[in-house]
C-alpha positions in Angstrom: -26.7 24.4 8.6 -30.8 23.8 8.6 -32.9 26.9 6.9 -34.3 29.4 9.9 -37.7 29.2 10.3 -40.1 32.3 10.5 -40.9 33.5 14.0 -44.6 32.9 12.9 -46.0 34.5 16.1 -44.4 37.9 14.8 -45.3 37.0 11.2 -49.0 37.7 12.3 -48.7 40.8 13.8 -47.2 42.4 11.3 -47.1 42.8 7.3 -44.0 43.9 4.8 -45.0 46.7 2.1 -43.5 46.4 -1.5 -40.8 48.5 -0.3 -39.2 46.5 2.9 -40.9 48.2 5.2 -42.8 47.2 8.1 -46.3 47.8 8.7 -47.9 47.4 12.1 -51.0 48.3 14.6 -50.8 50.5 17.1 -51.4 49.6 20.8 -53.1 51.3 22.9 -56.5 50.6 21.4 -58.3 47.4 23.1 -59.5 49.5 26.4 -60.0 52.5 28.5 -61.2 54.3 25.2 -63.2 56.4 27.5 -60.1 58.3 28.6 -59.1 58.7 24.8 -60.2 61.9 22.9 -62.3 60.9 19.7 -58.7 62.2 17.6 -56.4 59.7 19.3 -59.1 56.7 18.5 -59.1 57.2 14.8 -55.7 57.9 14.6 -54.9 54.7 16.4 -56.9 52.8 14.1 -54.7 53.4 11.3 -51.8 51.1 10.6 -48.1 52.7 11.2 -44.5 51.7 9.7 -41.9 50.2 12.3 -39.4 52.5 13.4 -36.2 52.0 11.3 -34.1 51.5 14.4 -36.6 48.6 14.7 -36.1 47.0 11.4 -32.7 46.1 11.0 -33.3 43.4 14.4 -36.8 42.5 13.1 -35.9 41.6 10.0 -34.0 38.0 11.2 -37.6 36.9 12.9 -39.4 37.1 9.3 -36.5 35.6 6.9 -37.7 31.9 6.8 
């Protein structure tokens, strides 16, 4: 059976900590920021963790 290969377009939107766990951006953030209180733009700014009922079906697309 050949190696699986890294789902590369999901490699680059995301980073693993030293942990296992998955670091990501928020959405939300490339338009209508007029609408957005000041609060919810610098919060979004900030990187968040993948949810951990995420993880566990993410974790096949980055084993390579």
């Amino acid at each position: 059976m050949p190696k699986m290969k890294t789902k590369r377009t999901f490699a680059k939107r995301v980073k693993v900590t030293g942990s296992g766990k998955i670091k990501r951006h928020h959405a939300y953030t490339s338009h209508f920021a007029a609408n957005k209180t000041h609060k919810q733009k610098v919060q979004l700014r900030k990187a968040g963790l993948l949810d951990s009922t995420d993880v566990s079906r993410t974790k096949g697309l980055l084993q390579g």
